[in-house]
C-alpha positions as CSV (number, residue, x, y, z in Angstrom):
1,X,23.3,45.5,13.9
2,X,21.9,42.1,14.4
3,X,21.0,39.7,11.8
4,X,17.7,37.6,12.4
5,X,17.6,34.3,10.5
6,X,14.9,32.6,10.3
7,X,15.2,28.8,11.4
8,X,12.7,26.7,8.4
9,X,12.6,23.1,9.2
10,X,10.7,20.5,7.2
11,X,8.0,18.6,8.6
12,X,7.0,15.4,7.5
13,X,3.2,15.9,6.6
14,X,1.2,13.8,4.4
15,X,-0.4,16.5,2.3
16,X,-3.1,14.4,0.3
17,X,-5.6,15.4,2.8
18,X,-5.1,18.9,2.9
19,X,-7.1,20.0,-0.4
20,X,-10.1,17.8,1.1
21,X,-10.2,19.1,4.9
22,X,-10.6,23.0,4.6
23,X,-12.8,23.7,7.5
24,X,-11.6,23.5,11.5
25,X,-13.7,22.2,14.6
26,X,-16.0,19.2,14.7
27,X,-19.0,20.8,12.5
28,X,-16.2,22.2,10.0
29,X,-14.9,18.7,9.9
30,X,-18.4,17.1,9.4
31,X,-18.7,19.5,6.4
32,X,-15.8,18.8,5.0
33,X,-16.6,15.0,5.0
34,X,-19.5,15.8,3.0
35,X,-17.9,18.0,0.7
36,X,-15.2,14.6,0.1
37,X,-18.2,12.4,-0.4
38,X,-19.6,14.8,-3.0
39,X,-16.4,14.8,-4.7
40,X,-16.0,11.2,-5.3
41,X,-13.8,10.8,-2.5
42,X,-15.5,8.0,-0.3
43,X,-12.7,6.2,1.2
44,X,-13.9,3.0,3.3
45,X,-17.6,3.9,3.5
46,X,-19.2,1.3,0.4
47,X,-16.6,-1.1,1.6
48,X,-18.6,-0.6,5.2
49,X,-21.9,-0.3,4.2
50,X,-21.4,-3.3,1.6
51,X,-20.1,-5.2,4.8
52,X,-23.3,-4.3,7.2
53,X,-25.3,-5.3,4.1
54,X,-23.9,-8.6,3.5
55,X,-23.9,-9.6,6.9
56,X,-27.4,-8.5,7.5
57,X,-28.9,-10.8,4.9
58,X,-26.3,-13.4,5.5
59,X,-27.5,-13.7,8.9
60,X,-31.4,-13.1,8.3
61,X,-31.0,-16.7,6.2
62,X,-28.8,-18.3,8.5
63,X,-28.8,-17.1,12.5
64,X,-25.8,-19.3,12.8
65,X,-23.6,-16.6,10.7
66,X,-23.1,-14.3,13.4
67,X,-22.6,-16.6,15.7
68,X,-18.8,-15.8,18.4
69,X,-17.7,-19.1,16.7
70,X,-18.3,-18.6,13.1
71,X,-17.1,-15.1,13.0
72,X,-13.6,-16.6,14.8
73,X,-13.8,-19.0,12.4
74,X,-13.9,-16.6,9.2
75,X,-11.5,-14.4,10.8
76,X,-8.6,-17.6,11.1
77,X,-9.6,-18.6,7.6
78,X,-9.2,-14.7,5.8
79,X,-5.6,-14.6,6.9
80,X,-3.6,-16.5,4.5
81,X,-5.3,-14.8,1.3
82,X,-5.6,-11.7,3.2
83,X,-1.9,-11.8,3.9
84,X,-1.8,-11.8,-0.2
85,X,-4.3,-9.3,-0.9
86,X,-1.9,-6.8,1.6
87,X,0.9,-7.6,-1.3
88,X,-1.3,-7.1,-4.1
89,X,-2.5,-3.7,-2.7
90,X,1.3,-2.6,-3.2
91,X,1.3,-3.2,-6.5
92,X,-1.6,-1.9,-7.4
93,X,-0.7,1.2,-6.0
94,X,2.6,1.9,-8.4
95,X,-0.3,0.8,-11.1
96,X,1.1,-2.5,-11.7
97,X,-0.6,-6.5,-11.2
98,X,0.5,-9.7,-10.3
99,X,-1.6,-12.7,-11.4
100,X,0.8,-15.1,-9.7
101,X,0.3,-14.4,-6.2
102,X,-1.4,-17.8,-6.2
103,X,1.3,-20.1,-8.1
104,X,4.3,-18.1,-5.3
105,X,2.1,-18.7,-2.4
106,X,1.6,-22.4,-3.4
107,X,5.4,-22.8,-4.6
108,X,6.5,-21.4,-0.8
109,X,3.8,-24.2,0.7
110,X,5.8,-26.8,-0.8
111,X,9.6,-25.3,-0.3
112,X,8.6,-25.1,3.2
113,X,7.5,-28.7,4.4
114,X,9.7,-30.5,2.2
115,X,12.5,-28.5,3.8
116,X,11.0,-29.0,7.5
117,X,9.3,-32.2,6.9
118,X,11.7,-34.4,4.2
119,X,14.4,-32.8,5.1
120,X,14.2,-32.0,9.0
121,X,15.4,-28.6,8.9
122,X,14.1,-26.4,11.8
123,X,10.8,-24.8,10.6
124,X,12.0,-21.2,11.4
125,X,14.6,-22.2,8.8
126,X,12.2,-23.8,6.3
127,X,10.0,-20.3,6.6
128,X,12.7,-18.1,6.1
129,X,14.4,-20.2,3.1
130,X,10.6,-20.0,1.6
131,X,9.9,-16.3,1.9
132,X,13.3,-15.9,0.4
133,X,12.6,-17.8,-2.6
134,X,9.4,-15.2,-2.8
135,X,11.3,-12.3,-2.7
136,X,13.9,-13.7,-5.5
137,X,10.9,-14.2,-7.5
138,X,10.0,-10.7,-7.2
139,X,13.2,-9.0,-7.7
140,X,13.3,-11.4,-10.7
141,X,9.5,-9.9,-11.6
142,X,11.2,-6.8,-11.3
143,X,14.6,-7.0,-13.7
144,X,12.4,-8.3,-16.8
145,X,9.8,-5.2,-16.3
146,X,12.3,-2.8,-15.8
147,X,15.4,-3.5,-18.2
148,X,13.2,-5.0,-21.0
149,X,10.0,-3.4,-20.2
150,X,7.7,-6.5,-20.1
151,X,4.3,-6.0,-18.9
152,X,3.9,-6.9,-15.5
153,X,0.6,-8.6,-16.8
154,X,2.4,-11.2,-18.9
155,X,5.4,-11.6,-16.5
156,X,3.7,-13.0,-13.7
157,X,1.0,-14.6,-16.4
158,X,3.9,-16.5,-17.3
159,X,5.1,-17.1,-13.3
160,X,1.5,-18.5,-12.5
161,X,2.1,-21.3,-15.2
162,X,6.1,-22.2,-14.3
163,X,5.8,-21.5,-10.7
164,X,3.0,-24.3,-10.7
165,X,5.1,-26.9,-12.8
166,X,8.1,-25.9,-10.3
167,X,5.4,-26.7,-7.3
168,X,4.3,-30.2,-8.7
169,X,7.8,-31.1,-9.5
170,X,8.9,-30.3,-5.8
171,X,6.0,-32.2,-4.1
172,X,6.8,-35.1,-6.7
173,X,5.0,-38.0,-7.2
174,X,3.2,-38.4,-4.1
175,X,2.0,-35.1,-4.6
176,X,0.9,-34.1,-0.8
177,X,3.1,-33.5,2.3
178,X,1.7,-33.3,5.7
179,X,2.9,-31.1,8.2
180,X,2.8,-32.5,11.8
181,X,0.3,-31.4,14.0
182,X,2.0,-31.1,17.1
183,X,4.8,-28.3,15.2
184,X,4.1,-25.1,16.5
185,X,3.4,-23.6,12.8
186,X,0.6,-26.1,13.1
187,X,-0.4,-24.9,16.4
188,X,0.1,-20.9,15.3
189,X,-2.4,-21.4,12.8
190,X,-5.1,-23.6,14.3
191,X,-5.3,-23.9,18.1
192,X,-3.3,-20.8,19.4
193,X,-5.7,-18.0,20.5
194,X,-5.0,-15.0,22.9
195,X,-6.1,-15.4,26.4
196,X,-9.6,-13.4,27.5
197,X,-7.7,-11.2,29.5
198,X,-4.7,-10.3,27.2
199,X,-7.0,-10.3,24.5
200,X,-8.8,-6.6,26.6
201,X,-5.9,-5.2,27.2
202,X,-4.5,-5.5,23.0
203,X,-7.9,-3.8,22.4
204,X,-7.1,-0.9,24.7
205,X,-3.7,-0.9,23.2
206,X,-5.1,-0.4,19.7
207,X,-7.8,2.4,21.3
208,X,-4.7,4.2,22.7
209,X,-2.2,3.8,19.7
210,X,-5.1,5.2,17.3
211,X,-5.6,8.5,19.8
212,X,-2.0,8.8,19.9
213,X,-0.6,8.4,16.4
214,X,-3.7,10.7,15.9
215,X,-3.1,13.4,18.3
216,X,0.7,13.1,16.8
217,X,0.0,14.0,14.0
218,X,-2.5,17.0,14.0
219,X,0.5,18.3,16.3
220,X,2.2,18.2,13.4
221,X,0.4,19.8,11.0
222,X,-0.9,22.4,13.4
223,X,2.8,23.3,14.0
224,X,3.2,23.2,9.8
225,X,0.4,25.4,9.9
226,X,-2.1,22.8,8.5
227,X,-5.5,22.5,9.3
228,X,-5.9,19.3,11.8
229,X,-8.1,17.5,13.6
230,X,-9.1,18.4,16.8
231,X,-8.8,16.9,20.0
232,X,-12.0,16.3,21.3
233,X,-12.7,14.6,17.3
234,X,-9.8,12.2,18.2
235,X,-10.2,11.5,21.6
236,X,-13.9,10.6,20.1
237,X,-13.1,8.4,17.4
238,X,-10.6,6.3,19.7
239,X,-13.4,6.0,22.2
240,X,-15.9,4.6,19.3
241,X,-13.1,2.4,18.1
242,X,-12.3,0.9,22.1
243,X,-15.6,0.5,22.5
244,X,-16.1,-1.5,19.3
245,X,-13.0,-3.3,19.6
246,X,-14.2,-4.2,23.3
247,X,-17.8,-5.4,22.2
248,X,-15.8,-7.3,19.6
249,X,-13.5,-9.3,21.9
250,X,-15.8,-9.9,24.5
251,X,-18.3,-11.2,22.1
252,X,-15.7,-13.8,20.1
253,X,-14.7,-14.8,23.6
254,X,-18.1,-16.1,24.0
255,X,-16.4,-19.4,22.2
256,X,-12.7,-19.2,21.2
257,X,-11.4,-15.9,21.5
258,X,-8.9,-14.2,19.1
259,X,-6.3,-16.5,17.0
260,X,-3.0,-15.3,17.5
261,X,-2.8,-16.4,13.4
262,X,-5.4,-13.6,13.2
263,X,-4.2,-11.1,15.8
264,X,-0.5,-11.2,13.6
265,X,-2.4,-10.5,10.3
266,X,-4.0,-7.3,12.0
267,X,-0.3,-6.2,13.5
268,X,1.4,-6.8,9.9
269,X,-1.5,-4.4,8.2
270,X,-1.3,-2.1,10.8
271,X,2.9,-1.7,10.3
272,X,1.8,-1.9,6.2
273,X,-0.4,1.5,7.0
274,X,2.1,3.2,8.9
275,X,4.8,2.2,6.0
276,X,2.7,3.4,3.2
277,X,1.5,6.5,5.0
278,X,4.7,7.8,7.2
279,X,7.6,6.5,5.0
280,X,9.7,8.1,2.2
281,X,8.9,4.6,0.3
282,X,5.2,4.7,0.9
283,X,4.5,7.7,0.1
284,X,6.8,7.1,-3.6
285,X,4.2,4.0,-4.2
286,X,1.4,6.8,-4.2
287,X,3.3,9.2,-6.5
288,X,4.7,6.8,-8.8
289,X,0.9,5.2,-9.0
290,X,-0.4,8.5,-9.9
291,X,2.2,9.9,-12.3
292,X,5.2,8.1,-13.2
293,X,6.6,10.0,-15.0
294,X,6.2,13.4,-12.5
295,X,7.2,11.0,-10.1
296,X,10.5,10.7,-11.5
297,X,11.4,14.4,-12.2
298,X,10.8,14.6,-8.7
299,X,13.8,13.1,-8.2
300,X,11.9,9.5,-7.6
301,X,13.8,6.0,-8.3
302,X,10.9,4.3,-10.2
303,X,12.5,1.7,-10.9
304,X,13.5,1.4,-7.5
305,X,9.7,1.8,-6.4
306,X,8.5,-0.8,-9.1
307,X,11.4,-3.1,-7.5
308,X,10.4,-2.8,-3.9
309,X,6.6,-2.9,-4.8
310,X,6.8,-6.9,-6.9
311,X,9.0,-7.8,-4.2
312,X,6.6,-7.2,-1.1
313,X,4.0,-8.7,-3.0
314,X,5.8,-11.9,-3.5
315,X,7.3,-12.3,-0.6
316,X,3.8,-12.0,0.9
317,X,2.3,-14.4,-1.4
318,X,5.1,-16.8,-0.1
319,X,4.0,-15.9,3.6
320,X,0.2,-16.4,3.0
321,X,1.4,-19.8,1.0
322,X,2.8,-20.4,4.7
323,X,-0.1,-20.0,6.9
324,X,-2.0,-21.4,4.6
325,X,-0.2,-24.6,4.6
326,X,0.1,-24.5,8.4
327,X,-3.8,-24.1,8.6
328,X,-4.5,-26.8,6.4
329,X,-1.3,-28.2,8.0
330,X,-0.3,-30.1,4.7
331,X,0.8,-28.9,1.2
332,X,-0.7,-30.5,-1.9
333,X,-0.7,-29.9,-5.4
334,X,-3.5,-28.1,-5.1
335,X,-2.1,-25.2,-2.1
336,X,-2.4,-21.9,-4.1
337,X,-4.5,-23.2,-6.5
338,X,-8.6,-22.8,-7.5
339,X,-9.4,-19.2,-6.6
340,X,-6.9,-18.2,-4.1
341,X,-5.2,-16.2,-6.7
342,X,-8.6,-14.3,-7.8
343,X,-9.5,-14.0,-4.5
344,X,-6.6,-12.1,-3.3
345,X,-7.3,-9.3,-6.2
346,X,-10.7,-9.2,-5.2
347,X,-10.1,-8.6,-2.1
348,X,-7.7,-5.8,-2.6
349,X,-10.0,-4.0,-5.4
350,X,-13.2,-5.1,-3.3
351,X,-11.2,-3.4,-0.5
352,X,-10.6,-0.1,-1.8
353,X,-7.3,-0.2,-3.9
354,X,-7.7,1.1,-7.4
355,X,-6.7,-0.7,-10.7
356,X,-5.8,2.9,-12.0
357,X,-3.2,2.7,-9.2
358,X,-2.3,5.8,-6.6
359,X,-5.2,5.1,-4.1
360,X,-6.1,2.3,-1.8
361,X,-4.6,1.4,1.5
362,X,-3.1,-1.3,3.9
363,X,-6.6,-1.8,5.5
364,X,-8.2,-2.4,1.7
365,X,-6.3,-6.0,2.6
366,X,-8.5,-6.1,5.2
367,X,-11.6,-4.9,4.5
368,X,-11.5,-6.8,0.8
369,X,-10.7,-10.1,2.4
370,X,-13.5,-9.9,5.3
371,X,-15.9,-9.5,2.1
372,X,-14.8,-12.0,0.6
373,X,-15.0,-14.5,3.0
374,X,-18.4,-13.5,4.6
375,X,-19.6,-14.8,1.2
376,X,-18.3,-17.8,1.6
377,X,-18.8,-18.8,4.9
378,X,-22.5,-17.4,5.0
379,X,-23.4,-19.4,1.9
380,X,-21.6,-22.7,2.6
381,X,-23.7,-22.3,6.0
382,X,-27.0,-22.0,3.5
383,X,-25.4,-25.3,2.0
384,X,-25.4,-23.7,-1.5
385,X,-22.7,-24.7,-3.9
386,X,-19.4,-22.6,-5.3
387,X,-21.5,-21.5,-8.2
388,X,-23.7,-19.2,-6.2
389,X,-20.2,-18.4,-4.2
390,X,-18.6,-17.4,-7.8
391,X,-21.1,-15.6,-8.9
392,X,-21.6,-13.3,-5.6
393,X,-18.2,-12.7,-5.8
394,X,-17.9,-11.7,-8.9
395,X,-20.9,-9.3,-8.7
396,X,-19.6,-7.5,-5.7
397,X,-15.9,-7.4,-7.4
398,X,-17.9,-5.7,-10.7
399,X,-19.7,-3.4,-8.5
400,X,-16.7,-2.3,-7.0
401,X,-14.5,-1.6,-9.6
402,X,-17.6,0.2,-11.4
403,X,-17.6,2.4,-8.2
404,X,-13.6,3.2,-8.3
405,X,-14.4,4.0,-12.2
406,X,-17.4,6.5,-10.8
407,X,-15.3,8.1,-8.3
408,X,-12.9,8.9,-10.0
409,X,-14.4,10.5,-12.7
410,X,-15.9,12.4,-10.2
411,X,-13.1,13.2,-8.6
412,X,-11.6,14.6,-11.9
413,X,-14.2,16.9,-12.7
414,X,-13.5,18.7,-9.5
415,X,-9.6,18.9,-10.0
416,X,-9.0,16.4,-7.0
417,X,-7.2,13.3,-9.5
């Protein structure tokens, strides 16, 4: 008599799309996009259309906007706050905030060049020693909200103010450093851009690696027995994105090119997408944002989650306190300061993450941030003051938020959460 055993092996799927993609083929796909939208479940597309809109008027005013140069310009000046919004997008996800992104990033500035500058340390030394200081004031974040249950509002309410006296008393009395301009963080963050030709090929490389990663995964969930994607839909999309990303490089390489500065921010939110979408740990973020409790009769460490969620967002903070210090290269008393900490919130709400935490994504960084700064480049190119800035920005960061509110009610009333 033989025995037959069946051989049941688990496949790592992300099943949060499932419920939303019912139909197969390219017109079942279609459909089911349009049954997502009527649901409440838009994804990028306001942050998109919002984008097309801005940029449209912004460019009607001023012809300049548009220009190769500006656009390389705003894409070197997003990354340092961007680099904080990607943090803040973490926490918002396990439904927490941190209002001190700001006060850390400012804090790491001046660790940094009085370490490589004062004190002649090698700056891969001074960078490490300052992004360490940011993660220690993370997992510090961390211990008060989780062993005496301190809201993570008034913890790092209460970081922005003593990280800031901590920053003026390190800078001391003279109250600026300056970083020299022949170091290479100095060169990373002003003058280094990717050669025309290399900067083609990393285009095709991100074409390829999007059909790939793609065509990887509706593998999988055709051999889980998942609906999927097809082919020809992926092959399509990657051949939309190369040819955007193509028109997009040979057009900035009309004056400068591609920053490295920038081309690293893109690399570090593409590894953020693939953490929070393909790892154990990313996908805890998402549960514990949506139902902490659930999250941890599933066997979840939510403390753990909360732990490793303050800690990337400081420790990011600290980086974008870097680059910005590099760009600028110097580190004041006022690095971190005005409305960098605002502005990386915005960018990650403006972006797509959700205050009510569970939804938002690596490229809400991203998105949020090139908002962001298209308002202020385009109006200081009108010559109009920050009040008009402010304002503009705060609209857009209202109108957002109002949308997530929308949506999700929406999304409630037809069982999708």
């Amino acid at each position: 008599m033989n025995n037959t055993t069946t051989d049941i092996r688990p496949v790592a799927v992300d099943l949060r799309d499932e419920r939303l993609r019912v139909h197969t083929g390219i017109r079942g796909t279609a459909r089911g996009l349009v049954d997502r939208f009527r649901s409440g479940d838009l994804g990028v597309f306001p942050v998109i259309a919002g984008l097309v809109v801005i940029w449209t008027v912004l460019d009607t005013a001023n012809p300049t906007f548009l220009s190769s140069a500006n656009l390389g310009n705003l894409a070197m000046e997003s990354v340092p706050v961007g680099v904080m919004a990607l943090g803040i997008v973490c926490v918002l996800l396990v439904g927490q905030i941190d209002l001190s992104v700001g006060s850390v990033s400012g804090l790491a500035a001046a660790a940094m060049a009085v370490m490589f500058v004062n004190q002649g340390l090698p700056w891969p030394v001074a960078v490490l020693a300052a992004l360490t200081a940011g993660a220690l004031i993370g997992w510090f974040y961390a211990q008060v909200y989780n062993r005496l249950g301190v809201p993570t509002f008034v913890i790092t309410l209460a970081g922005l103010l003593g990280f800031l006296g901590i920053q003026l008393g390190i800078l001391g009395e003279r109250g600026s450093i300056n970083i020299p301009f022949d170091s290479a963080l100095v060169h990373f963050a002003q003058t280094a851009y990717v050669p025309a030709w290399l900067s083609y090929l990393l285009a095709l490389g991100a074409a390829a690696g999007h059909f790939a990663s793609g065509f990887a995964r509706a593998r999988e969930r055709s051999r889980a027995r998942l609906s999927a994607l097809p082919v020809r839909l992926i092959a399509l999309r990657s051949g939309a994105l190369l040819a955007l990303l193509e028109f997009g490089v040979w057009y900035l390489n009309l004056a400068r090119g591609i920053g490295w500065m920038y081309v690293a921010f893109i690399a570090l939110v593409v590894a953020a997408h693939y953490v929070l979408t393909r790892t154990r740990w990313g996908r805890a973020l998402y549960a514990v944002g949506g139902n902490a409790e659930a999250a941890r009769r599933a066997g979840i460490n939510v403390r753990r989650v909360y732990t490793g969620a303050l800690v990337t967002c400081t420790t990011l903070a600290a980086l974008g306190g870097v680059l910005a210090a590099a760009r600028l290269a110097s580190a004041n008393q006022s690095s971190g300061g005005g409305d960098v900490n605002l502005n990386a919130i915005a960018a990650a709400v403006i972006g797509g993450a959700s205050l009510f935490g569970g939804r938002g994504t690596a490229f809400s960084a991203l998105l949020g941030i090139t908002v962001i700064q298209s308002i202020s480049s385009g109006l200081t190119l009108l010559s109009l003051n920050s009040a008009y800035r402010f304002a503009v920005t705060g609209a857009v960061l209202l109108l957002a938020v109002a949308l997530d509110s929308v949506a999700r009610r929406s999304r409630a009333s037809h069982g999708r959460g």
